[in-house]
N, C-alpha and C positions, 0 to 999 in steps of 0.2 A: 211879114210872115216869120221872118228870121227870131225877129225882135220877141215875137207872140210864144215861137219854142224855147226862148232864151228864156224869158220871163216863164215858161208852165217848167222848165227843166231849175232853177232857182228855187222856187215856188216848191216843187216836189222836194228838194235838198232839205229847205229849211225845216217840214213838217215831217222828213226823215227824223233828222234830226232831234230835234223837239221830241218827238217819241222815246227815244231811247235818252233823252233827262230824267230824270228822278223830278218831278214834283218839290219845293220849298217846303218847308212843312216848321210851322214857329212852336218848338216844341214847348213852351209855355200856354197853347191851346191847348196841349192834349190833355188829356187825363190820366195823368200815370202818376205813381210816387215818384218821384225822384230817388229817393234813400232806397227803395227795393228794386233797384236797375242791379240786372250781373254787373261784376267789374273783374275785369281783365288788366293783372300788374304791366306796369310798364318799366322795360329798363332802358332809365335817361340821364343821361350826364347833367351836370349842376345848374350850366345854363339851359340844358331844355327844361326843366324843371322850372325854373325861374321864366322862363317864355311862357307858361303856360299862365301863371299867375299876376304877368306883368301887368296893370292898368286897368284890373278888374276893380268891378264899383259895385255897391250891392243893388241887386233889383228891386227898385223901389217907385214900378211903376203902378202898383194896387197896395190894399192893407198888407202891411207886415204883422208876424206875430214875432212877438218874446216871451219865455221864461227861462225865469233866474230862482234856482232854489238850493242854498245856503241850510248847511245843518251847524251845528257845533255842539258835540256831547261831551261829558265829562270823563275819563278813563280813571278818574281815581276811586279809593275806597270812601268817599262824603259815605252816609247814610241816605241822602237825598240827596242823587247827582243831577246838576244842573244839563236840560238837554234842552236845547235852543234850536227851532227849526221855524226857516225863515224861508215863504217863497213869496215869488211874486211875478205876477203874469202883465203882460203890458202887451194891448193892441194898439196899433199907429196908424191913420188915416192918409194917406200919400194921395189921395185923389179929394179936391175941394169940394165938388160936388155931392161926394155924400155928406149923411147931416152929421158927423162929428170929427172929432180931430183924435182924441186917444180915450182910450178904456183901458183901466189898471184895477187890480189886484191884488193887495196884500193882506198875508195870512201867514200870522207871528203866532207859534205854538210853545209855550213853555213849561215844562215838568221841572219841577224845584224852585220854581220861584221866590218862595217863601226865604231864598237862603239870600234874595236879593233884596228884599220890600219885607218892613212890618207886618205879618198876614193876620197878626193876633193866635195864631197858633193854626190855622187853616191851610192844608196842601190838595194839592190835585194838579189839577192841568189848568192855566192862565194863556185862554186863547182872544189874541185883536187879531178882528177881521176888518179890513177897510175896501172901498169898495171906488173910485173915483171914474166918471163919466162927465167927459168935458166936451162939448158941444163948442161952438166959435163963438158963446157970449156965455155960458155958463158953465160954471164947475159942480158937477151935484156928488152929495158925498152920503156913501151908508157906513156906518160904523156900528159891529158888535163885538160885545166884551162878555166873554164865556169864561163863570167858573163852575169848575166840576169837580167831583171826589163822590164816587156813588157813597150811598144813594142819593146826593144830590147833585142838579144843575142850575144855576143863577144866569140870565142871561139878558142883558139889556141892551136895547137898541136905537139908535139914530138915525134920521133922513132928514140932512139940512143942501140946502142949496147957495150961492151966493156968485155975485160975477168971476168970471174966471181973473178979472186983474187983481182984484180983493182977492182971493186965492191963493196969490205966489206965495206967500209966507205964511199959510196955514200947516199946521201941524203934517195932516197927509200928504200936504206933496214936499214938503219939507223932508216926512219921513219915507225917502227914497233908497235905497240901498243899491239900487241896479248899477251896473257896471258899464260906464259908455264903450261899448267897442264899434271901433269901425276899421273897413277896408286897410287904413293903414296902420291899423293898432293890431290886425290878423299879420300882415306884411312882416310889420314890425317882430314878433316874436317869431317866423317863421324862417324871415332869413339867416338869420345865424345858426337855424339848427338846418339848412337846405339842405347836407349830403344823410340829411334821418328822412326826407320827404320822403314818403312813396305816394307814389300816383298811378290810379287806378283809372282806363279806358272803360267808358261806359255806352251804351247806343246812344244816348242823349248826356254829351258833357263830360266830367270827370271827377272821380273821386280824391281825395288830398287828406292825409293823415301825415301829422306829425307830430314828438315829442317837443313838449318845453319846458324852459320855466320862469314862474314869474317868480322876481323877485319885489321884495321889499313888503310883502302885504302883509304882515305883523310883525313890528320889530326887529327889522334888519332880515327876518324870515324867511325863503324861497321856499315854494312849494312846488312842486313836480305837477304837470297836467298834459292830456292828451287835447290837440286842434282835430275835429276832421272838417273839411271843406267840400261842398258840392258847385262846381260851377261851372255855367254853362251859357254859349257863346258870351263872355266876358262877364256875365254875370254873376255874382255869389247870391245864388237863391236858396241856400242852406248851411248854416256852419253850427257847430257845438264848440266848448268848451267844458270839459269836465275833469276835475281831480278829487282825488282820495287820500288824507292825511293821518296815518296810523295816530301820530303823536305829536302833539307842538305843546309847546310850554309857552303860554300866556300872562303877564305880571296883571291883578286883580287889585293888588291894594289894598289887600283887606276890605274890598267889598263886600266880601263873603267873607261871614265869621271867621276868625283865626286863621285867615289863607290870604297868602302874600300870592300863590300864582296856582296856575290852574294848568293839568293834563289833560290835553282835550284834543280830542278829534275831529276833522272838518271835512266836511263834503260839498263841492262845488260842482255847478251841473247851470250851464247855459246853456239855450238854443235858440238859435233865430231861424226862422223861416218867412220866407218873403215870398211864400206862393198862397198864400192866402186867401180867402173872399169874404166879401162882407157877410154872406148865407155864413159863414164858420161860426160867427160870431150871435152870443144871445143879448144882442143889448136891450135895454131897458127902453118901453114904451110910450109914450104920450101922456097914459094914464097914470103910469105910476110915477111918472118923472113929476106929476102935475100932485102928487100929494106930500111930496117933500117942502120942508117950514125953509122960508127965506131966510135967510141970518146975517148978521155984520160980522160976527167972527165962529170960526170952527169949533164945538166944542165935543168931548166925547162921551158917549152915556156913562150917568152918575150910576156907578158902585164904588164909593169911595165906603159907604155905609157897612162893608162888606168886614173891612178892616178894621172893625170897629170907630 
């Protein structure tokens, strides 16, 4: 009998107990933004700062998203200033069992071109659009090439396909521009600037701002850029990267008529987000994938005609 009270008075403790926990709760189910959490600054010495970031790895247990979008305009007085905008979006497949592995995006917009390329005397806007969806046996590729100057638009287009191994050294995925960052390339720029970190407490995780700079990325160059970081239980499930360069001085070569360098302006703007789903995503279907031409090598729609 002793035993029976011992056991129902345990019995009552532990489901005491247990009532006044909190529930676990994996805040990668819910549905919140992450980026619109309050944050509340926090003030921490060098090494809590650095505890916070220690052995963080990015979450990459569903699709991630990227974009990367690159400007470069001209600040001088040309007549026709060269303005170069470069983006480019990249989905990644971190789970095998869906049906593909990455989906890219690039979309190169150029006003002045003509100061680059023989036009035959034609200006406007010179836009490549490429479009890559790579499956785990195929690479299928859209390519359009837009030229404009009201009143007119010329516009031709591509849908080739070919194995993803024949692939590696096709023009589109050759022409990549994206910037590898990882966990330790964030680390890497963040430590030496650690007593600029500020850190912001969030109900799910933490907010992470700080200045940097990277060097060497045109000609010995550094340019100034802000990190902000979101992450949460060890994970980084969201970071940017972006800067603003009033003015750099570029050597050209005489690329462009009678111009040994160029004043130009640069705008940088990455973001990763790693809370993704494949519902985000509008990828390309059975059908239309099924009317793109096989090919042994990449080629791009012909407007060479254009040029004269």
């Amino acid at each position: 009998m002793k035993k029976i009270v011992g056991l129902l008075i345990i019995l009552i403790f532990v489901i005491t107990l247990s009532s006044c926990q909190e529930p676990e709760v994996n805040p990668f189910e819910l549905d919140i933004i992450f980026y619109n959490q309050e944050r509340t600054l926090m003030n921490l010495t060098d090494n809590e700062k650095r505890a916070i970031f220690e052995g963080v790895v990015f979450y990459e247990s569903a699709i991630s998203f990227e974009s990367q979008f690159l400007s470069l305009q001209s600040n001088d007085s040309l007549d026709d200033p060269l303005d170069l905008r470069f983006s480019n979006i990249i989905t990644r497949n971190y789970i095998d069992t869906f049906d593909f592995r990455s989906f890219e995006e690039i979309d190169l917009n150029t006003i002045g071109y003509e100061q680059l390329i023989d036009t035959g005397g034609l200006s406007g806007r010179l836009k490549l659009f490429l479009q890559l969806f790579d499956n785990f046996t195929d690479t299928y590729f859209t390519s359009k090439i837009e030229l404009s100057n009201p009143p007119f638009r010329i516009t031709a287009e591509e849908n080739q396909v070919m194995t993803t191994t024949e692939a590696t050294f096709e023009l589109p995925v050759l022409l990549d521009f994206s910037i590898e960052i990882t966990p330790e390339t964030l680390i890497g720029f963040i430590e030496p600037q650690i007593t600029l970190l500020q850190v912001h407490e969030m109900e799910y995780g933490h907010y992470l701002t700080v200045p940097i700079s990277i060097d060497n990325i045109i000609q010995d160059v550094s340019i100034n850029a802000q990190i902000e970081l979101i992450i949460v239980e060890g994970f980084i499930v969201y970071a940017t990267i972006t800067s603003q360069l009033a003015s750099l001085i570029i050597p050209v070569n005489g690329l462009i008529e009678n111009t040994e360098a160029l004043d130009v302006s640069i705008t940088i703007d990455i973001l990763l987000d790693f809370l993704y789903t494949k519902d985000d995503i509008l990828l390309p279907n059975e059908t239309e994938l099924s009317t793109y031409e096989r090919v042994d090598a990449f080629s791009l729609p012909d407007i060479a005609s254009i040029f004269g």
